[in-house]
C-alpha positions in Angstrom: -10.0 -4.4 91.2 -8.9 -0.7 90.7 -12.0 1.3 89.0 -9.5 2.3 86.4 -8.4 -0.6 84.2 -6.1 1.1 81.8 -4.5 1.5 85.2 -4.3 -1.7 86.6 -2.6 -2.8 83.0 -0.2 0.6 82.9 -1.1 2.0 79.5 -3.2 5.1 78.3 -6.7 4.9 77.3 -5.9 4.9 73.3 -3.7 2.2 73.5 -3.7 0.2 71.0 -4.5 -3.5 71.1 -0.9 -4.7 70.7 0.0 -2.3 73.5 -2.4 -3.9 75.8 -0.9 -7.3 74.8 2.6 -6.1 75.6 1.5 -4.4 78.8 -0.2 -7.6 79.9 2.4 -10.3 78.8 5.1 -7.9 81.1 2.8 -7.9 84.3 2.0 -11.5 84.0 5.8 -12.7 83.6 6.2 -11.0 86.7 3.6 -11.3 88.7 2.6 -15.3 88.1 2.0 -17.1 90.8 5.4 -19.6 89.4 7.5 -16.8 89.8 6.3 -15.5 93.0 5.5 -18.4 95.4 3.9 -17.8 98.3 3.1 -14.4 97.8 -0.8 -13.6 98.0 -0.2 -10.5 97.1 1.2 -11.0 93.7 -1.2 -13.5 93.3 -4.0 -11.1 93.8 -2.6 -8.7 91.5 -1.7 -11.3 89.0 -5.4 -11.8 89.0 -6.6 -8.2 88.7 -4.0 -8.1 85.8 -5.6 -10.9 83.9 -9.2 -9.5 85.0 -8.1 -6.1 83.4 -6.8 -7.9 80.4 -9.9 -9.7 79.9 -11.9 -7.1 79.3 -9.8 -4.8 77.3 -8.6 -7.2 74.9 -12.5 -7.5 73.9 -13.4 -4.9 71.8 -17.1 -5.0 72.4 -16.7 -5.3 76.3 -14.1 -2.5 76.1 -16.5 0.0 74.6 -19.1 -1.0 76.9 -16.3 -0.4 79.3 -15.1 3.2 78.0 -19.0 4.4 77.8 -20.4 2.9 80.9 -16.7 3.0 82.8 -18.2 -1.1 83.7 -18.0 -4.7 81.9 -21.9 -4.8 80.7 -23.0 -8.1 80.5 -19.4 -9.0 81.6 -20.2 -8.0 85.5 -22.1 -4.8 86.4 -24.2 -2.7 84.0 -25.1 0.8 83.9 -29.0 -0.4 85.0 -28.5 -0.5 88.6 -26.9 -3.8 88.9 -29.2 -6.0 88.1 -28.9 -9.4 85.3 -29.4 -8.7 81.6 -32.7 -10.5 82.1 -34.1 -7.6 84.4 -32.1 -5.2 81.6 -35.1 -6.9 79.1 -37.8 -6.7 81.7 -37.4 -3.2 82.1 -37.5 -2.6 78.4 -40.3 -5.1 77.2 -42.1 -5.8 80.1 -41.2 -8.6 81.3 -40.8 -10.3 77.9 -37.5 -11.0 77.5 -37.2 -14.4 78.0 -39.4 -17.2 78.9 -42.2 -15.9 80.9 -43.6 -18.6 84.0 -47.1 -20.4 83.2 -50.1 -19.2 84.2 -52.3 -20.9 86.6 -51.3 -24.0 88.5 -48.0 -25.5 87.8 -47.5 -28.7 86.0 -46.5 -31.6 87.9 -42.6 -32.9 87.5 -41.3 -35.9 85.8 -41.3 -39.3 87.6 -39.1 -42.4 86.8 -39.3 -46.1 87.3 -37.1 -48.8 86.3 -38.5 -52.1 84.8 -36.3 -55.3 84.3 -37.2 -57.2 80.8 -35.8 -60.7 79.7 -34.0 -60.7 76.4 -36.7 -62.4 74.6 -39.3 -59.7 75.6 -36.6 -57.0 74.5 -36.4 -58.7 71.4 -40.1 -59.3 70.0 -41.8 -57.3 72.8 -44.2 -57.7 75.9 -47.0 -56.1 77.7 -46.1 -55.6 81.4 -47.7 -54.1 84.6 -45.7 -52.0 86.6 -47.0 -50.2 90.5 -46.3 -47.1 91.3 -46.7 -44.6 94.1 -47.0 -40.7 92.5 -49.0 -37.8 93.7 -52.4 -38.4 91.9 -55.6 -35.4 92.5 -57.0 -35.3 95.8 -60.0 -37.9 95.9 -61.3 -35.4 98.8 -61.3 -32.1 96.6 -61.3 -33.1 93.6 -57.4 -31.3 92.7 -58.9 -27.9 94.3 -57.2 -27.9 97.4 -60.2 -26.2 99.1 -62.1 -28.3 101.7 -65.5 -29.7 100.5 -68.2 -27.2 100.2 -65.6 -24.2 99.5 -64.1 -23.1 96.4 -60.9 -20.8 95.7 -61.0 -17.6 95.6 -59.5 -14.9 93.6 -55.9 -13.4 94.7 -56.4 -9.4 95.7 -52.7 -9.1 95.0 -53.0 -9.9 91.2 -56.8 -10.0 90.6 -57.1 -13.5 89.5 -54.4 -12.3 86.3 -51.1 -14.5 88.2 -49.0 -11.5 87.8 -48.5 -8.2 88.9 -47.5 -5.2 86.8 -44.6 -2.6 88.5 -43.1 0.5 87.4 -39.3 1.0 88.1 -37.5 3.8 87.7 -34.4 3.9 85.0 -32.2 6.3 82.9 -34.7 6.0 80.1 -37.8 7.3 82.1 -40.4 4.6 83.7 -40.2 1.2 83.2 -43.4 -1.6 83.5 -42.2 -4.9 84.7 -44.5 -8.2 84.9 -43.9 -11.1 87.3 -45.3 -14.0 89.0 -47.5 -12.9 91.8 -45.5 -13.6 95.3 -48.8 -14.5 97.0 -50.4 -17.2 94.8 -47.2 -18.0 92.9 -49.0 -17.8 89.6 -52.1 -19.5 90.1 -54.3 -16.3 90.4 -56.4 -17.5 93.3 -55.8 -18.4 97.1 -57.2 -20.8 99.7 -58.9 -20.1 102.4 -60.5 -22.6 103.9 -57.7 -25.6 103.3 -58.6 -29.6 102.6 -57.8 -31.8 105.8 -56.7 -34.4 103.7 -54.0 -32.5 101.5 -53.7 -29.4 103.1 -54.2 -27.0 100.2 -51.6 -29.2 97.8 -54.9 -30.5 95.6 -52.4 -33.8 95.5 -52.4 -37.0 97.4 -49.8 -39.9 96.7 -51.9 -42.6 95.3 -50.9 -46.2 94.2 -51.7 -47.7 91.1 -50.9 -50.0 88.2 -50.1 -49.1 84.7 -49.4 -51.2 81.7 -47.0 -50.5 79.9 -46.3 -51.5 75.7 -42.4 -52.7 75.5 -42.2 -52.7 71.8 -39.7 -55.5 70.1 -36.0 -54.5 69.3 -35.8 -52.0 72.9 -32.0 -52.3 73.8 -31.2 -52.4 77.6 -30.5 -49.0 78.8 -33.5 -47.6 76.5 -36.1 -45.1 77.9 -39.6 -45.2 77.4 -41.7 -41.6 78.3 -45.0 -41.7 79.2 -46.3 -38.5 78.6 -49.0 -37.0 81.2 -48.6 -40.4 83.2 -46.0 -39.0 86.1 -47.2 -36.9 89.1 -49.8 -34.2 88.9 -49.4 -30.5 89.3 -50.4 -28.5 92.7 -54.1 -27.2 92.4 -55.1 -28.9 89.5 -52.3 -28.5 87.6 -51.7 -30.9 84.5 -49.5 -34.2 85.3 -45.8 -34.5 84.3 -44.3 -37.2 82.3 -43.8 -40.7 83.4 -39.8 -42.3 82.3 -39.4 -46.1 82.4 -36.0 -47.1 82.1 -35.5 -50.6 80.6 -33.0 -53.0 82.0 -32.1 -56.5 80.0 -31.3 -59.1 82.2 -28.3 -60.9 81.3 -29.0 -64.1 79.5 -27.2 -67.4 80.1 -27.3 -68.3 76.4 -26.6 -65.5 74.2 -24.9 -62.2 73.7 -26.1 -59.5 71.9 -24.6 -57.0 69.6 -26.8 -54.6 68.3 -30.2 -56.9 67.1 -27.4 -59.8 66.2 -27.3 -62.8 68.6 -24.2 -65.0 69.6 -23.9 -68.2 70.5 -21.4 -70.9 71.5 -21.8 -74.7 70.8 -19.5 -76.8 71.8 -18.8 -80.1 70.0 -16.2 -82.8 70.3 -13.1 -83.8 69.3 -14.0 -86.4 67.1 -17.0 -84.8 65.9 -15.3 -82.2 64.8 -13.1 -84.3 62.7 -15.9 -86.8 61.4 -18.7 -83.8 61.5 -21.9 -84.2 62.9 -25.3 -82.8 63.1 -26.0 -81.5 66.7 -29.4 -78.8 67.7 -28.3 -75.2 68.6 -30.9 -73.0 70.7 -32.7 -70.1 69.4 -34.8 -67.6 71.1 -37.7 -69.1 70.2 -36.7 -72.9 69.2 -34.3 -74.7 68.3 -32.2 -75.1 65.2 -30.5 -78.1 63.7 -27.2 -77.6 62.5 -24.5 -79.7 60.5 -20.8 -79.3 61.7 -18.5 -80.4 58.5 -16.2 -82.7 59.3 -12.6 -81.3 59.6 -14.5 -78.2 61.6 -12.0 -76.3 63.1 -12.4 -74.3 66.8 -13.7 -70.8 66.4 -15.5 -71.6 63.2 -18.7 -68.9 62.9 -22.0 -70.0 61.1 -24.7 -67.7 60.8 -28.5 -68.6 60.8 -30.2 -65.6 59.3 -33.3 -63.7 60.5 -33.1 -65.6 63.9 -31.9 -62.6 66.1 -33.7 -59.6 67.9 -36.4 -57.7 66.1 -35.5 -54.3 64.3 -36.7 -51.9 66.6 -37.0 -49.4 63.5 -37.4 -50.9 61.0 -39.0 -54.4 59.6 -37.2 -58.0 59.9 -34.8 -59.6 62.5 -31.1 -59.8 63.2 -29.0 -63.5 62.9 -27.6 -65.5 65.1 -23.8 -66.6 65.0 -23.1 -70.1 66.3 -19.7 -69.4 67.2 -17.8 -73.8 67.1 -15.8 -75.0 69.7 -14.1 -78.0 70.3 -13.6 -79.6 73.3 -9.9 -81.5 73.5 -10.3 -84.0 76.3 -7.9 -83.6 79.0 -8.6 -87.6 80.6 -8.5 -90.6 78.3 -9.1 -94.1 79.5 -7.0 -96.5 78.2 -8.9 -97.5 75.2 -9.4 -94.3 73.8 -5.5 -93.7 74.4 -4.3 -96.3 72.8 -6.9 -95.7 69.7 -5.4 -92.2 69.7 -1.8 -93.5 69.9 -2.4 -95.8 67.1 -4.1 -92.7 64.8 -0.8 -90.4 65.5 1.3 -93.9 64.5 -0.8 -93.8 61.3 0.0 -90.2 60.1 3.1 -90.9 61.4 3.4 -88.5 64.6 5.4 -89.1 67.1 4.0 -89.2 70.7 6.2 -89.2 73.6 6.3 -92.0 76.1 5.2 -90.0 78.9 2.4 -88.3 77.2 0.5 -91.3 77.7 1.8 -91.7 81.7 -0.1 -88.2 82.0 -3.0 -89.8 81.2 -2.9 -92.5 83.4 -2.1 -89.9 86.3 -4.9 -87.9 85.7 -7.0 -91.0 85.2 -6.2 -92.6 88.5 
């Protein structure tokens, strides 16, 4: 881009901003890449255009740009190029943003996955789960010095983690704080190494946890375990442990939210004359009277016989969703009972509806 950005756009530096609009709107009708296909160097200048407009049509990053003649905090700054977080460091001392921790490093998160059945999602279970993770090293005890050694103190920082530096700016000397580069923070070094870990402090370990599934956990729910994941380097403090929960499918129900559904499948006939027949539930089962003249589809609820609320007290219901079987093969018994029942409410039935029957029959 041209240094001068009143340039690139054409108009004088007290332009005002409907100038710069008019200016831009101009260059851009005739320098977009629609109107000039395959021609990179419109394109390029299209872009410096837009670049140019960009900054000018802020009024904050257009007085930065008239007193610094640069976009601060937009590209370069008047600091020596550096980020606006070195801008704060020079100022503050290294306090203008979140400083690094001191001494060893906590270790990251971990996560595991743990497959549940419906009825433990929905009144809970306590399960044991195995996993691998870098634990402290059984040999040094987490130091990462070999046995009969201990750390000692980083020259570079003194045992503080960080080192102080001056830098030179407009405004004079500036003190800048930041991690020490030779112990990363930690303020001491090794020097005589474990065998087993090498200096780490960690080790990958295997063991077995037991974890609490409380009732009303909905698959796809995450459980964090805190200060169960992997420890730190050196002693540092262990990270958080995630255990995603996965329902398994269930062959009887369907959930929706803590509410359970079900599907129970009567007969023709019982469906007509009603009849009492025994519906599952997650625990037992339920007896459960079908009127007679039920029709297919009909929903019955049994209250308080779903999932447990997670957050609260009591349980869901389960909806008994009715449906009734029509038989596609009749022997020739039930046929001609069925014949004689459409005779008596005087429906007609053709011939050959009873010829399917026989078909399918033999």
């Amino acid at each position: 881009m041209a240094t001068d950005l009143y340039e690139v756009l054409g108009v004088s530096r007290t332009a005002s901003a409907e100038e710069l609009k008019r200016a831009y709107r101009k260059l851009a009708r005739e320098l977009h890449p629609d109107t000039n296909p395959d021609n990179p160097a419109a394109e390029a200048r299209f872009k410096e255009v837009s670049q140019a407009y960009e900054i000018l049509s802020d009024p904050e990053r257009r007085a930065n740009y008239d007193r610094f003649g640069s976009d601060v905090g937009g590209g370069q700054n008047p600091f020596g190029g550096g980020s606006v977080q070195d801008i704060f460091d020079m100022f503050f001392g290294g306090m203008g943003g979140p400083r690094q921790r001191r001494g060893p490093q906590p270790g990251p998160d971990a996560e595991v996955a743990l497959e549940i059945t419906l009825d433990e999602a929905a009144f809970g279970v306590s399960r044991d789960i195995t996993v691998t993770l870098p634990q402290r090293c059984h040999e040094c005890s987490g130091t990462g010095a070999a046995p009969g050694t201990s750390p000692v103190t980083c020259l570079e920082c003194a045992g503080a983690g960080e080192v102080r530096r001056v830098r030179q700016s407009i405004l004079g000397q500036m003190v800048t704080t930041t991690v020490c580069p030779r112990c990363q923070g930690v303020g001491t070094r090794i020097e005589t190494p474990c065998e087993t870990c090498r200096g780490d402090g960690r080790e990958n370990q295997t063991s077995t946890l037991t974890i609490q599934v409380p009732a009303g956990v909905e698959d796809g729910s995450t459980m964090r375990l805190a200060d169960r994941g992997p420890v730190g380097p050196r002693g540092g403090p262990a990270g958080n442990l995630y255990v995603h929960l996965r329902v398994a499918p269930d062959e009887r129900f369907v959930r929706e939210g803590d509410d359970l559904h079900y599907e129970a499948h009567v007969s023709f006939t019982q469906a007509v004359l009603g009849a009492s027949i025994t519906v599952p539930t997650l625990r037992e089962t339920h007896a459960l009277e079908i009127a007679p003249g039920t029709q297919s589809h009909t929903v019955q609820r049994l209250r308080h016989e779903g999932v447990t609320h997670l957050h609260g007290r009591g349980r869901g219901d389960l909806y008994v969703h009715v449906i009734v079987d029509v038989p596609t093969e009749l022997d020739d018994v039930e046929r001609d009972l069925l014949t004689q029942l459409a005779a008596h409410q005087g429906h007609e039935v053709p011939a050959s509806h009873g010829g399917l029957f026989r078909k399918r029959k033999r």
